[in-house]
C-alpha positions in Angstrom: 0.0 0.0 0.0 1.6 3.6 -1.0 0.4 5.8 1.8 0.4 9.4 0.0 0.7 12.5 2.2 -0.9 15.9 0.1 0.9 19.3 1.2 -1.0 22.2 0.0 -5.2 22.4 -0.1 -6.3 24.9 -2.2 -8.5 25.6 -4.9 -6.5 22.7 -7.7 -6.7 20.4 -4.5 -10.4 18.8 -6.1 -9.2 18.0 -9.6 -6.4 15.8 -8.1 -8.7 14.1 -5.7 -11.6 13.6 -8.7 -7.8 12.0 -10.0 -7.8 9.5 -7.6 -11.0 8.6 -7.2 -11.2 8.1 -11.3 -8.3 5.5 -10.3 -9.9 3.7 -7.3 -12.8 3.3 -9.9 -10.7 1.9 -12.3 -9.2 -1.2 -10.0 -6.5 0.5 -8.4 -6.4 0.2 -5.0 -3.2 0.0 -3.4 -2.8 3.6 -2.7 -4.6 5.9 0.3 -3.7 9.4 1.2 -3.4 9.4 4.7 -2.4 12.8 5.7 -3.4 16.3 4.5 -1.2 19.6 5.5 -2.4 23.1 4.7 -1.8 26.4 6.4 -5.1 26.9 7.7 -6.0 23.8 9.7 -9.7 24.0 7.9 -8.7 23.9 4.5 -7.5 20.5 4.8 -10.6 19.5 7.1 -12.7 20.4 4.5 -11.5 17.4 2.0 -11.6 14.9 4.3 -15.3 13.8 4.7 -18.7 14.5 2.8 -21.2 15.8 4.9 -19.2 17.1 8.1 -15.9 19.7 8.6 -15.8 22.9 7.5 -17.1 24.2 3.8 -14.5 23.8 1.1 -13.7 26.9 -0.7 -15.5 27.9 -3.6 -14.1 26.7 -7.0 -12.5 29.4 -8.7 -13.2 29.4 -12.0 -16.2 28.8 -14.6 -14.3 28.5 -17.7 -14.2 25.3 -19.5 -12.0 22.6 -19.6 -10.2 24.6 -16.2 -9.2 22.4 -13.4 -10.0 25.3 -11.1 -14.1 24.6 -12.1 -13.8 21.4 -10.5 -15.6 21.0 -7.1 -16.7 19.1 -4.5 -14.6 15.8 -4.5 -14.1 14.4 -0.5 -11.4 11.7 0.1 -14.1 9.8 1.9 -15.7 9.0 -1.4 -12.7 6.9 -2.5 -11.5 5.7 1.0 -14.6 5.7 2.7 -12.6 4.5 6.4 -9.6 5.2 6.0 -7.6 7.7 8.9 -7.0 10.7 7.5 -4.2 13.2 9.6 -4.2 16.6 9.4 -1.3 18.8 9.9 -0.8 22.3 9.6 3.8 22.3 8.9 4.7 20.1 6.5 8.0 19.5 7.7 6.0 17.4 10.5 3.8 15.9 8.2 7.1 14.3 6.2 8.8 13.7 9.2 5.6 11.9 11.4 3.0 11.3 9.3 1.6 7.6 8.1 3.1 8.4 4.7 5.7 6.4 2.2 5.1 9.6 -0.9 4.7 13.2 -0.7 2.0 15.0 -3.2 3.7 18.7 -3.4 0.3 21.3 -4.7 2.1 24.2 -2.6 3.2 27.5 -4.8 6.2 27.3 -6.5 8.4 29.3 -4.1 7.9 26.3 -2.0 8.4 23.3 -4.3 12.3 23.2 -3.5 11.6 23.2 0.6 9.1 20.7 0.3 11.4 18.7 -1.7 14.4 18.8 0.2 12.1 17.6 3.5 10.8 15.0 1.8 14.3 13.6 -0.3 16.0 14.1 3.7 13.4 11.5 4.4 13.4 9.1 2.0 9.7 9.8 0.9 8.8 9.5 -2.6 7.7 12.7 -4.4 5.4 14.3 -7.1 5.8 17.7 -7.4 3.5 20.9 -9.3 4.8 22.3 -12.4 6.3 24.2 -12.8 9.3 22.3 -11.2 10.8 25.1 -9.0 11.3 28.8 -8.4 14.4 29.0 -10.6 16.6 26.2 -12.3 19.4 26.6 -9.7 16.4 25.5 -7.2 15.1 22.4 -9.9 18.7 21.3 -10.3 19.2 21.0 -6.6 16.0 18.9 -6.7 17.1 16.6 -9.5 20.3 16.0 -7.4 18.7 15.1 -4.4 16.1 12.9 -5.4 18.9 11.0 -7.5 21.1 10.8 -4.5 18.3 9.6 -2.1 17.1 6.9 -4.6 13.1 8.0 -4.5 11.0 8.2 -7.6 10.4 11.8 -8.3 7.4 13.1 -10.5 6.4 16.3 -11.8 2.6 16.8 -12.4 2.5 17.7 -16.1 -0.8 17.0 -17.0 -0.5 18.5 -20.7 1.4 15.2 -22.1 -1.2 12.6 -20.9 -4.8 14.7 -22.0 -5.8 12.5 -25.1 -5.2 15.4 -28.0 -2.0 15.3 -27.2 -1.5 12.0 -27.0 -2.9 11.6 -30.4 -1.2 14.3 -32.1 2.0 12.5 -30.6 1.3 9.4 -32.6 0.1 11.3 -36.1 3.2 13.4 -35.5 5.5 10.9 -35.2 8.3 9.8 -37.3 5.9 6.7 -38.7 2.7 8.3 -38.3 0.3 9.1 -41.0 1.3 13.2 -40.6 5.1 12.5 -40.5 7.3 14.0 -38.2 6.7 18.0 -37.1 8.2 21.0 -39.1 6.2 23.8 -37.8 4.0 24.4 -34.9 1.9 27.0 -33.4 0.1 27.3 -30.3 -1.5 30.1 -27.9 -4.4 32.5 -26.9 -5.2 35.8 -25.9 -7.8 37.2 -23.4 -9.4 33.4 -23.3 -8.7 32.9 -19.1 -8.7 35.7 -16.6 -8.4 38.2 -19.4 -8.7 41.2 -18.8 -7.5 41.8 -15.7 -8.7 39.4 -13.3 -6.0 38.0 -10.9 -5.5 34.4 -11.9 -6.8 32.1 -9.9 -7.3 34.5 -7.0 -4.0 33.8 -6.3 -1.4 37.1 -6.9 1.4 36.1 -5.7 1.2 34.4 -10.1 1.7 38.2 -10.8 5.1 39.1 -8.6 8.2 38.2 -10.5 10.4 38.0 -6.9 8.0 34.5 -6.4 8.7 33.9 -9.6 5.6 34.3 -11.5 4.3 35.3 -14.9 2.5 33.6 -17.3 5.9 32.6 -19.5 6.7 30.7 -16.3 2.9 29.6 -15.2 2.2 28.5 -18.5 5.1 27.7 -20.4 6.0 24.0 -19.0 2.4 22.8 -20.2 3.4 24.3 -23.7 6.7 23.3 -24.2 6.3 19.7 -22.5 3.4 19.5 -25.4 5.9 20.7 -27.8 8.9 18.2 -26.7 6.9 15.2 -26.2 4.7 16.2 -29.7 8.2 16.9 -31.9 10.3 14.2 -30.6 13.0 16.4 -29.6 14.8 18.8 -27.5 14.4 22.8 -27.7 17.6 24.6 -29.2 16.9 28.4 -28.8 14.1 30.7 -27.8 13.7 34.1 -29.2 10.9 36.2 -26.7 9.3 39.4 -25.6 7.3 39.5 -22.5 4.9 42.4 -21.2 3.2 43.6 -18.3 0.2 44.5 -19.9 -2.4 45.5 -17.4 -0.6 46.6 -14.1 -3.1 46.4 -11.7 -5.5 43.4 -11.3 -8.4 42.9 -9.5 -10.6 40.1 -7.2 -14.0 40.1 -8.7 -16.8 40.2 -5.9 -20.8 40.4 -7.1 -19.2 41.9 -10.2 -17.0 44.6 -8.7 -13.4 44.8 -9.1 -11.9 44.6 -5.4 -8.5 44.3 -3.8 -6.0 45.4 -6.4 -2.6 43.9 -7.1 0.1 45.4 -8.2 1.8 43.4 -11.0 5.7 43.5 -12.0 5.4 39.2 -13.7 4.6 39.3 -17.1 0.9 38.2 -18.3 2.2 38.4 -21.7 4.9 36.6 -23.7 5.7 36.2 -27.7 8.2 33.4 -28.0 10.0 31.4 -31.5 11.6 28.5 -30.9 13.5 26.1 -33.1 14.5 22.5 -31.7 17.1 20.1 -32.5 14.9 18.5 -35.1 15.3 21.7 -37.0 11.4 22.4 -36.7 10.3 26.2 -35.4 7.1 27.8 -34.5 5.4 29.9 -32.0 4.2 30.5 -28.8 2.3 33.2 -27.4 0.0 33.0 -24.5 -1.8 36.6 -23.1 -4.0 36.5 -19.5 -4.8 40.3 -20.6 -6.6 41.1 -23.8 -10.1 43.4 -24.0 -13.2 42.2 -26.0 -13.3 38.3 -27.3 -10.5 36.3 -27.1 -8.2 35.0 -29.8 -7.2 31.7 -29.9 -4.6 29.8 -32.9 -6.3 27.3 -34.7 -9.0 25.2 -33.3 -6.6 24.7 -30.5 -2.4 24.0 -31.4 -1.6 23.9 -35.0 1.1 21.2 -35.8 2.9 20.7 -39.6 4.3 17.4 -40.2 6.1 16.0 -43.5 3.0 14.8 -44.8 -0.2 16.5 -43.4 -1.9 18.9 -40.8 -2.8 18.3 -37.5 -5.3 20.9 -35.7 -7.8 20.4 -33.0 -9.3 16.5 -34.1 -8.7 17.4 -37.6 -6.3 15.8 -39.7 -5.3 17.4 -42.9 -3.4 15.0 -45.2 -1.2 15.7 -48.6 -3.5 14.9 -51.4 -6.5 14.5 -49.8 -9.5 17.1 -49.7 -11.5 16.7 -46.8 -9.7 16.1 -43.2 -10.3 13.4 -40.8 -11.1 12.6 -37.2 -7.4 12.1 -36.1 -9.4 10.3 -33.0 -11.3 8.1 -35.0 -8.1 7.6 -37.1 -5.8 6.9 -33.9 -8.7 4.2 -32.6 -8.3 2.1 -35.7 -5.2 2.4 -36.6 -2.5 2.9 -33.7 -1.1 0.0 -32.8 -2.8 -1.8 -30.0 0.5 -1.5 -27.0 0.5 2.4 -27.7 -3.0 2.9 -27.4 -3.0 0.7 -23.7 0.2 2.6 -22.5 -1.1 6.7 -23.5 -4.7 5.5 -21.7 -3.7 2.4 -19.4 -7.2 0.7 -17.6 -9.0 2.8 -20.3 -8.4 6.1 -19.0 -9.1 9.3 -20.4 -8.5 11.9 -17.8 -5.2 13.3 -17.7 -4.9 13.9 -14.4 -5.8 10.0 -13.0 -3.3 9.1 -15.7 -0.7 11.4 -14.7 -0.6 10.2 -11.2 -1.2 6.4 -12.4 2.5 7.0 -13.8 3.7 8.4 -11.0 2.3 5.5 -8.9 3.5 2.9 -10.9 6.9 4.3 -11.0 7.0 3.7 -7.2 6.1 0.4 -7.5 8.5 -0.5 -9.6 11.1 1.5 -8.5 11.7 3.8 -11.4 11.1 7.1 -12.7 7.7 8.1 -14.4 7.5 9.6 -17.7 7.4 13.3 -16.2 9.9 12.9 -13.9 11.9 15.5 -12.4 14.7 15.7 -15.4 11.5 16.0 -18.0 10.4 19.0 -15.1 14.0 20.2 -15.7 13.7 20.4 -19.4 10.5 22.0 -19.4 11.3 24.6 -17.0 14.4 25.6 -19.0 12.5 26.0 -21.9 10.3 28.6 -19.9 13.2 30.5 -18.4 14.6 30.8 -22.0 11.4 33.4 -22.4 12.4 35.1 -19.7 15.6 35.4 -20.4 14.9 36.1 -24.2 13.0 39.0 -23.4 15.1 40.2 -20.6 18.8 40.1 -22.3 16.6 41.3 -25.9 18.4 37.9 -27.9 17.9 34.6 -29.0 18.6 31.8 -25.8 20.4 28.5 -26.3 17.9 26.3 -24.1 21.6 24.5 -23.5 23.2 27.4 -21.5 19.4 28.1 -19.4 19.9 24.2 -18.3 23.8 24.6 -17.4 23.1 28.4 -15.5 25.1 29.9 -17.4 22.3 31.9 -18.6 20.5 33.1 -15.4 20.1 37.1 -15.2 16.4 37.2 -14.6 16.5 34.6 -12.5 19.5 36.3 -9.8 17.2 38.1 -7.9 14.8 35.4 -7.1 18.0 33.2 -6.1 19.3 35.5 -3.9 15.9 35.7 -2.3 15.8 32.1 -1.5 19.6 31.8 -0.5 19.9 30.2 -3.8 23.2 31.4 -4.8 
Protein backbone atom coordinates (compact mmCIF):
# COMPACT_ATOMS: atom_id res chain seq x y z
CA UNK A 1 0.00 0.00 0.00
CA UNK A 2 1.65 3.58 -1.03
CA UNK A 3 0.38 5.76 1.81
CA UNK A 4 0.44 9.43 0.03
CA UNK A 5 0.74 12.54 2.18
CA UNK A 6 -0.86 15.93 0.05
CA UNK A 7 0.87 19.27 1.18
CA UNK A 8 -0.99 22.18 -0.02
CA UNK A 9 -5.23 22.37 -0.06
CA UNK A 10 -6.34 24.88 -2.22
CA UNK A 11 -8.51 25.60 -4.87
CA UNK A 12 -6.52 22.70 -7.66
CA UNK A 13 -6.73 20.43 -4.46
CA UNK A 14 -10.41 18.76 -6.10
CA UNK A 15 -9.21 18.02 -9.63
CA UNK A 16 -6.35 15.84 -8.11
CA UNK A 17 -8.71 14.09 -5.68
CA UNK A 18 -11.56 13.58 -8.74
CA UNK A 19 -7.76 12.02 -10.04
CA UNK A 20 -7.82 9.54 -7.61
CA UNK A 21 -11.04 8.62 -7.17
CA UNK A 22 -11.22 8.05 -11.25
CA UNK A 23 -8.33 5.54 -10.26
CA UNK A 24 -9.86 3.72 -7.26
CA UNK A 25 -12.81 3.26 -9.87
CA UNK A 26 -10.69 1.90 -12.26
CA UNK A 27 -9.20 -1.22 -9.99
CA UNK A 28 -6.52 0.47 -8.43
CA UNK A 29 -6.39 0.17 -4.97
CA UNK A 30 -3.23 0.02 -3.40
CA UNK A 31 -2.78 3.55 -2.74
CA UNK A 32 -4.60 5.95 0.27
CA UNK A 33 -3.66 9.38 1.20
CA UNK A 34 -3.45 9.37 4.73
CA UNK A 35 -2.42 12.82 5.72
CA UNK A 36 -3.39 16.28 4.46
CA UNK A 37 -1.21 19.60 5.49
CA UNK A 38 -2.37 23.10 4.69
CA UNK A 39 -1.81 26.38 6.43
CA UNK A 40 -5.09 26.86 7.72
CA UNK A 41 -6.05 23.81 9.66
CA UNK A 42 -9.74 23.96 7.90
CA UNK A 43 -8.74 23.87 4.49
CA UNK A 44 -7.52 20.50 4.79
CA UNK A 45 -10.61 19.55 7.14
CA UNK A 46 -12.66 20.42 4.53
CA UNK A 47 -11.48 17.43 2.04
CA UNK A 48 -11.59 14.89 4.31
CA UNK A 49 -15.32 13.82 4.69
CA UNK A 50 -18.65 14.47 2.84
CA UNK A 51 -21.20 15.76 4.86
CA UNK A 52 -19.16 17.12 8.07
CA UNK A 53 -15.95 19.66 8.60
CA UNK A 54 -15.82 22.87 7.51
CA UNK A 55 -17.10 24.17 3.81
CA UNK A 56 -14.51 23.82 1.05
CA UNK A 57 -13.75 26.86 -0.69
CA UNK A 58 -15.46 27.93 -3.64
CA UNK A 59 -14.15 26.67 -6.99
CA UNK A 60 -12.49 29.37 -8.71
CA UNK A 61 -13.24 29.39 -12.02
CA UNK A 62 -16.24 28.79 -14.58
CA UNK A 63 -14.33 28.54 -17.67
CA UNK A 64 -14.23 25.31 -19.46
CA UNK A 65 -11.96 22.59 -19.60
CA UNK A 66 -10.25 24.64 -16.24
CA UNK A 67 -9.16 22.40 -13.40
CA UNK A 68 -9.96 25.33 -11.10
CA UNK A 69 -14.07 24.60 -12.08
CA UNK A 70 -13.76 21.40 -10.46
CA UNK A 71 -15.61 21.01 -7.08
CA UNK A 72 -16.71 19.09 -4.47
CA UNK A 73 -14.56 15.81 -4.47
CA UNK A 74 -14.07 14.39 -0.50
CA UNK A 75 -11.39 11.69 0.06
CA UNK A 76 -14.09 9.81 1.86
CA UNK A 77 -15.67 9.03 -1.41
CA UNK A 78 -12.71 6.95 -2.54
CA UNK A 79 -11.47 5.71 0.98
CA UNK A 80 -14.56 5.70 2.74
CA UNK A 81 -12.59 4.50 6.43
CA UNK A 82 -9.60 5.23 6.02
CA UNK A 83 -7.58 7.67 8.94
CA UNK A 84 -6.99 10.70 7.50
CA UNK A 85 -4.21 13.22 9.59
CA UNK A 86 -4.22 16.56 9.40
CA UNK A 87 -1.31 18.82 9.85
CA UNK A 88 -0.80 22.25 9.59
CA UNK A 89 3.76 22.29 8.94
CA UNK A 90 4.68 20.12 6.51
CA UNK A 91 7.99 19.49 7.72
CA UNK A 92 6.01 17.35 10.54
CA UNK A 93 3.79 15.89 8.24
CA UNK A 94 7.12 14.32 6.15
CA UNK A 95 8.76 13.65 9.17
CA UNK A 96 5.63 11.94 11.38
CA UNK A 97 3.00 11.28 9.31
CA UNK A 98 1.64 7.55 8.15
CA UNK A 99 3.13 8.38 4.71
CA UNK A 100 5.65 6.40 2.21
CA UNK A 101 5.09 9.59 -0.93
CA UNK A 102 4.69 13.24 -0.71
CA UNK A 103 2.00 15.01 -3.15
CA UNK A 104 3.67 18.75 -3.35
CA UNK A 105 0.28 21.26 -4.74
CA UNK A 106 2.11 24.23 -2.57
CA UNK A 107 3.16 27.46 -4.83
CA UNK A 108 6.22 27.28 -6.53
CA UNK A 109 8.39 29.28 -4.13
CA UNK A 110 7.88 26.26 -2.00
CA UNK A 111 8.40 23.30 -4.31
CA UNK A 112 12.31 23.19 -3.48
CA UNK A 113 11.57 23.23 0.56
CA UNK A 114 9.14 20.68 0.30
CA UNK A 115 11.40 18.70 -1.65
CA UNK A 116 14.44 18.78 0.17
CA UNK A 117 12.06 17.57 3.49
CA UNK A 118 10.76 15.03 1.81
CA UNK A 119 14.27 13.57 -0.27
CA UNK A 120 15.99 14.10 3.74
CA UNK A 121 13.37 11.53 4.42
CA UNK A 122 13.37 9.13 1.97
CA UNK A 123 9.66 9.82 0.88
CA UNK A 124 8.79 9.50 -2.62
CA UNK A 125 7.72 12.71 -4.38
CA UNK A 126 5.35 14.32 -7.09
CA UNK A 127 5.80 17.73 -7.37
CA UNK A 128 3.55 20.87 -9.33
CA UNK A 129 4.80 22.28 -12.37
CA UNK A 130 6.35 24.20 -12.79
CA UNK A 131 9.28 22.29 -11.19
CA UNK A 132 10.76 25.09 -8.97
CA UNK A 133 11.26 28.79 -8.39
CA UNK A 134 14.36 29.00 -10.63
CA UNK A 135 16.55 26.24 -12.29
CA UNK A 136 19.36 26.57 -9.74
CA UNK A 137 16.39 25.48 -7.19
CA UNK A 138 15.09 22.40 -9.94
CA UNK A 139 18.66 21.32 -10.28
CA UNK A 140 19.21 21.01 -6.59
CA UNK A 141 15.99 18.93 -6.68
CA UNK A 142 17.12 16.61 -9.50
CA UNK A 143 20.26 15.98 -7.42
CA UNK A 144 18.75 15.14 -4.42
CA UNK A 145 16.14 12.94 -5.38
CA UNK A 146 18.94 10.95 -7.50
CA UNK A 147 21.14 10.84 -4.50
CA UNK A 148 18.31 9.59 -2.12
CA UNK A 149 17.05 6.86 -4.63
CA UNK A 150 13.09 7.97 -4.51
CA UNK A 151 10.99 8.24 -7.57
CA UNK A 152 10.44 11.82 -8.30
CA UNK A 153 7.36 13.07 -10.50
CA UNK A 154 6.41 16.31 -11.84
CA UNK A 155 2.58 16.81 -12.40
CA UNK A 156 2.50 17.74 -16.10
CA UNK A 157 -0.83 16.96 -16.98
CA UNK A 158 -0.55 18.47 -20.70
CA UNK A 159 1.37 15.23 -22.07
CA UNK A 160 -1.20 12.64 -20.87
CA UNK A 161 -4.79 14.70 -22.04
CA UNK A 162 -5.80 12.52 -25.06
CA UNK A 163 -5.19 15.35 -28.05
CA UNK A 164 -2.04 15.27 -27.18
CA UNK A 165 -1.55 11.95 -26.96
CA UNK A 166 -2.92 11.61 -30.40
CA UNK A 167 -1.25 14.27 -32.08
CA UNK A 168 1.95 12.50 -30.65
CA UNK A 169 1.33 9.44 -32.60
CA UNK A 170 0.10 11.28 -36.12
CA UNK A 171 3.23 13.41 -35.53
CA UNK A 172 5.55 10.94 -35.19
CA UNK A 173 8.33 9.80 -37.31
CA UNK A 174 5.90 6.69 -38.67
CA UNK A 175 2.71 8.31 -38.32
CA UNK A 176 0.27 9.12 -40.96
CA UNK A 177 1.34 13.24 -40.64
CA UNK A 178 5.09 12.55 -40.46
CA UNK A 179 7.32 14.03 -38.16
CA UNK A 180 6.67 18.04 -37.08
CA UNK A 181 8.23 20.98 -39.13
CA UNK A 182 6.22 23.77 -37.77
CA UNK A 183 4.04 24.45 -34.86
CA UNK A 184 1.88 26.98 -33.35
CA UNK A 185 0.06 27.27 -30.25
CA UNK A 186 -1.46 30.11 -27.86
CA UNK A 187 -4.40 32.50 -26.86
CA UNK A 188 -5.18 35.78 -25.87
CA UNK A 189 -7.78 37.17 -23.39
CA UNK A 190 -9.37 33.45 -23.30
CA UNK A 191 -8.73 32.90 -19.11
CA UNK A 192 -8.67 35.72 -16.57
CA UNK A 193 -8.42 38.17 -19.40
CA UNK A 194 -8.67 41.20 -18.84
CA UNK A 195 -7.47 41.83 -15.68
CA UNK A 196 -8.73 39.37 -13.34
CA UNK A 197 -6.04 37.98 -10.93
CA UNK A 198 -5.47 34.43 -11.87
CA UNK A 199 -6.85 32.06 -9.89
CA UNK A 200 -7.30 34.53 -6.98
CA UNK A 201 -4.00 33.81 -6.31
CA UNK A 202 -1.41 37.14 -6.93
CA UNK A 203 1.43 36.09 -5.72
CA UNK A 204 1.23 34.42 -10.12
CA UNK A 205 1.69 38.16 -10.76
CA UNK A 206 5.08 39.09 -8.56
CA UNK A 207 8.22 38.21 -10.53
CA UNK A 208 10.36 37.97 -6.89
CA UNK A 209 7.95 34.50 -6.38
CA UNK A 210 8.66 33.86 -9.62
CA UNK A 211 5.65 34.33 -11.51
CA UNK A 212 4.28 35.25 -14.95
CA UNK A 213 2.49 33.62 -17.32
CA UNK A 214 5.86 32.58 -19.51
CA UNK A 215 6.73 30.69 -16.32
CA UNK A 216 2.92 29.60 -15.25
CA UNK A 217 2.21 28.46 -18.51
CA UNK A 218 5.12 27.67 -20.37
CA UNK A 219 6.00 24.00 -18.95
CA UNK A 220 2.41 22.75 -20.17
CA UNK A 221 3.44 24.29 -23.74
CA UNK A 222 6.69 23.28 -24.18
CA UNK A 223 6.33 19.67 -22.52
CA UNK A 224 3.43 19.46 -25.36
CA UNK A 225 5.89 20.65 -27.83
CA UNK A 226 8.90 18.20 -26.72
CA UNK A 227 6.87 15.17 -26.23
CA UNK A 228 4.71 16.16 -29.73
CA UNK A 229 8.21 16.85 -31.93
CA UNK A 230 10.25 14.24 -30.55
CA UNK A 231 13.01 16.36 -29.62
CA UNK A 232 14.78 18.84 -27.51
CA UNK A 233 14.39 22.83 -27.73
CA UNK A 234 17.63 24.63 -29.18
CA UNK A 235 16.89 28.44 -28.77
CA UNK A 236 14.08 30.68 -27.78
CA UNK A 237 13.74 34.11 -29.21
CA UNK A 238 10.93 36.23 -26.66
CA UNK A 239 9.29 39.37 -25.60
CA UNK A 240 7.34 39.51 -22.48
CA UNK A 241 4.86 42.41 -21.17
CA UNK A 242 3.20 43.64 -18.29
CA UNK A 243 0.20 44.51 -19.89
CA UNK A 244 -2.43 45.52 -17.44
CA UNK A 245 -0.58 46.57 -14.06
CA UNK A 246 -3.06 46.40 -11.69
CA UNK A 247 -5.48 43.37 -11.32
CA UNK A 248 -8.38 42.86 -9.45
CA UNK A 249 -10.63 40.14 -7.23
CA UNK A 250 -14.02 40.13 -8.73
CA UNK A 251 -16.83 40.19 -5.93
CA UNK A 252 -20.82 40.38 -7.12
CA UNK A 253 -19.22 41.93 -10.16
CA UNK A 254 -17.02 44.61 -8.73
CA UNK A 255 -13.43 44.80 -9.10
CA UNK A 256 -11.87 44.60 -5.45
CA UNK A 257 -8.53 44.32 -3.76
CA UNK A 258 -5.97 45.42 -6.43
CA UNK A 259 -2.62 43.92 -7.08
CA UNK A 260 0.09 45.44 -8.17
CA UNK A 261 1.83 43.44 -10.95
CA UNK A 262 5.66 43.48 -12.01
CA UNK A 263 5.43 39.24 -13.72
CA UNK A 264 4.57 39.33 -17.10
CA UNK A 265 0.86 38.23 -18.32
CA UNK A 266 2.18 38.41 -21.70
CA UNK A 267 4.88 36.58 -23.73
CA UNK A 268 5.67 36.22 -27.66
CA UNK A 269 8.17 33.39 -28.00
CA UNK A 270 10.03 31.36 -31.50
CA UNK A 271 11.64 28.52 -30.90
CA UNK A 272 13.48 26.06 -33.10
CA UNK A 273 14.51 22.54 -31.69
CA UNK A 274 17.14 20.10 -32.53
CA UNK A 275 14.86 18.48 -35.09
CA UNK A 276 15.27 21.69 -37.01
CA UNK A 277 11.39 22.37 -36.71
CA UNK A 278 10.27 26.18 -35.43
CA UNK A 279 7.11 27.81 -34.47
CA UNK A 280 5.41 29.88 -31.99
CA UNK A 281 4.19 30.53 -28.75
CA UNK A 282 2.34 33.15 -27.39
CA UNK A 283 0.00 32.95 -24.47
CA UNK A 284 -1.85 36.63 -23.10
CA UNK A 285 -4.01 36.53 -19.48
CA UNK A 286 -4.81 40.28 -20.65
CA UNK A 287 -6.56 41.13 -23.85
CA UNK A 288 -10.07 43.38 -24.00
CA UNK A 289 -13.23 42.20 -25.96
CA UNK A 290 -13.27 38.33 -27.30
CA UNK A 291 -10.51 36.30 -27.06
CA UNK A 292 -8.25 35.03 -29.77
CA UNK A 293 -7.17 31.66 -29.88
CA UNK A 294 -4.58 29.83 -32.87
CA UNK A 295 -6.28 27.32 -34.68
CA UNK A 296 -9.02 25.22 -33.33
CA UNK A 297 -6.65 24.65 -30.45
CA UNK A 298 -2.42 23.95 -31.39
CA UNK A 299 -1.64 23.91 -34.97
CA UNK A 300 1.14 21.18 -35.81
CA UNK A 301 2.91 20.68 -39.57
CA UNK A 302 4.33 17.39 -40.23
CA UNK A 303 6.09 16.00 -43.46
CA UNK A 304 3.03 14.77 -44.75
CA UNK A 305 -0.19 16.53 -43.35
CA UNK A 306 -1.94 18.94 -40.76
CA UNK A 307 -2.84 18.27 -37.47
CA UNK A 308 -5.27 20.94 -35.70
CA UNK A 309 -7.80 20.36 -33.01
CA UNK A 310 -9.25 16.51 -34.14
CA UNK A 311 -8.75 17.39 -37.62
CA UNK A 312 -6.31 15.84 -39.70
CA UNK A 313 -5.33 17.37 -42.85
CA UNK A 314 -3.40 15.00 -45.24
CA UNK A 315 -1.20 15.71 -48.61
CA UNK A 316 -3.46 14.94 -51.39
CA UNK A 317 -6.49 14.50 -49.82
CA UNK A 318 -9.51 17.13 -49.73
CA UNK A 319 -11.48 16.67 -46.75
CA UNK A 320 -9.73 16.11 -43.16
CA UNK A 321 -10.31 13.36 -40.79
CA UNK A 322 -11.13 12.58 -37.20
CA UNK A 323 -7.41 12.08 -36.06
CA UNK A 324 -9.41 10.30 -32.98
CA UNK A 325 -11.27 8.09 -34.95
CA UNK A 326 -8.06 7.60 -37.10
CA UNK A 327 -5.84 6.85 -33.94
CA UNK A 328 -8.74 4.23 -32.61
CA UNK A 329 -8.30 2.15 -35.71
CA UNK A 330 -5.17 2.44 -36.56
CA UNK A 331 -2.51 2.90 -33.74
CA UNK A 332 -1.08 0.01 -32.81
CA UNK A 333 -2.83 -1.84 -29.99
CA UNK A 334 0.53 -1.52 -26.99
CA UNK A 335 0.49 2.37 -27.74
CA UNK A 336 -2.96 2.86 -27.36
CA UNK A 337 -2.98 0.69 -23.68
CA UNK A 338 0.16 2.55 -22.54
CA UNK A 339 -1.11 6.69 -23.47
CA UNK A 340 -4.72 5.54 -21.75
CA UNK A 341 -3.72 2.36 -19.41
CA UNK A 342 -7.17 0.72 -17.61
CA UNK A 343 -9.02 2.80 -20.30
CA UNK A 344 -8.38 6.15 -19.03
CA UNK A 345 -9.11 9.26 -20.40
CA UNK A 346 -8.51 11.85 -17.78
CA UNK A 347 -5.18 13.34 -17.72
CA UNK A 348 -4.93 13.91 -14.42
CA UNK A 349 -5.83 9.96 -13.04
CA UNK A 350 -3.28 9.09 -15.73
CA UNK A 351 -0.72 11.38 -14.68
CA UNK A 352 -0.58 10.20 -11.24
CA UNK A 353 -1.21 6.45 -12.41
CA UNK A 354 2.49 6.96 -13.76
CA UNK A 355 3.71 8.42 -10.95
CA UNK A 356 2.34 5.47 -8.89
CA UNK A 357 3.48 2.88 -10.93
CA UNK A 358 6.95 4.26 -11.02
CA UNK A 359 7.04 3.70 -7.19
CA UNK A 360 6.15 0.36 -7.53
CA UNK A 361 8.53 -0.48 -9.56
CA UNK A 362 11.06 1.52 -8.51
CA UNK A 363 11.66 3.84 -11.36
CA UNK A 364 11.07 7.15 -12.72
CA UNK A 365 7.71 8.07 -14.39
CA UNK A 366 7.50 9.63 -17.71
CA UNK A 367 7.45 13.34 -16.17
CA UNK A 368 9.88 12.89 -13.92
CA UNK A 369 11.87 15.52 -12.44
CA UNK A 370 14.66 15.68 -15.44
CA UNK A 371 11.46 16.04 -18.02
CA UNK A 372 10.38 19.01 -15.11
CA UNK A 373 14.01 20.18 -15.66
CA UNK A 374 13.74 20.39 -19.43
CA UNK A 375 10.53 21.96 -19.45
CA UNK A 376 11.34 24.56 -17.02
CA UNK A 377 14.44 25.58 -19.03
CA UNK A 378 12.49 25.99 -21.85
CA UNK A 379 10.30 28.64 -19.95
CA UNK A 380 13.22 30.55 -18.35
CA UNK A 381 14.56 30.80 -21.97
CA UNK A 382 11.35 33.36 -22.41
CA UNK A 383 12.38 35.09 -19.72
CA UNK A 384 15.65 35.42 -20.41
CA UNK A 385 14.89 36.12 -24.18
CA UNK A 386 12.97 39.03 -23.42
CA UNK A 387 15.10 40.22 -20.55
CA UNK A 388 18.82 40.15 -22.31
CA UNK A 389 16.64 41.33 -25.87
CA UNK A 390 18.45 37.91 -27.90
CA UNK A 391 17.95 34.56 -29.01
CA UNK A 392 18.63 31.83 -25.79
CA UNK A 393 20.36 28.50 -26.27
CA UNK A 394 17.95 26.26 -24.08
CA UNK A 395 21.59 24.45 -23.52
CA UNK A 396 23.16 27.36 -21.48
CA UNK A 397 19.39 28.10 -19.36
CA UNK A 398 19.95 24.23 -18.31
CA UNK A 399 23.75 24.64 -17.38
CA UNK A 400 23.13 28.36 -15.51
CA UNK A 401 25.15 29.89 -17.41
CA UNK A 402 22.35 31.89 -18.55
CA UNK A 403 20.46 33.10 -15.40
CA UNK A 404 20.08 37.15 -15.17
CA UNK A 405 16.41 37.22 -14.61
CA UNK A 406 16.50 34.55 -12.45
CA UNK A 407 19.51 36.26 -9.78
CA UNK A 408 17.23 38.06 -7.89
CA UNK A 409 14.77 35.38 -7.12
CA UNK A 410 18.04 33.21 -6.10
CA UNK A 411 19.28 35.51 -3.94
CA UNK A 412 15.88 35.65 -2.32
CA UNK A 413 15.75 32.14 -1.49
CA UNK A 414 19.61 31.82 -0.51
CA UNK A 415 19.92 30.18 -3.75
CA UNK A 416 23.18 31.39 -4.78
Amino acid sequence: MIRIGIVGCGRILAAHLRGYRLLREAGVDDFQITALCARREEDALGYVKRGEGPPQRRAVSDIAGDPLAIADEYLSDFQPGVEVAVYTDYERMIAEGPIDAVNDFTIHSLHHRVADAAFARGKHLMSQKPLAVTMEAARRMCERAEAAGVTFGVFENARFRSDVRHAAWALGDEGPAGPMQMAYMGYIGAWWAPDRIVAETPWRHVLAEAGGIALDLGPHFFDMLRHIGGAEMRAVTARTAVVEPVRYLIRDGRRVEPCECDADDTFHASFINERGASGVVLGSWAGHGSPTVIGEGPTYYGTRGRVCGDALHLDGEAEPRSLSALYAAEAPAHLQARHFPLGLTDDFAIAQLDWLDAIRNRTQPECSGREGLLDLACSYAVVESAHAGREIAVADVLSGAVRDYQRPIDERFGLL
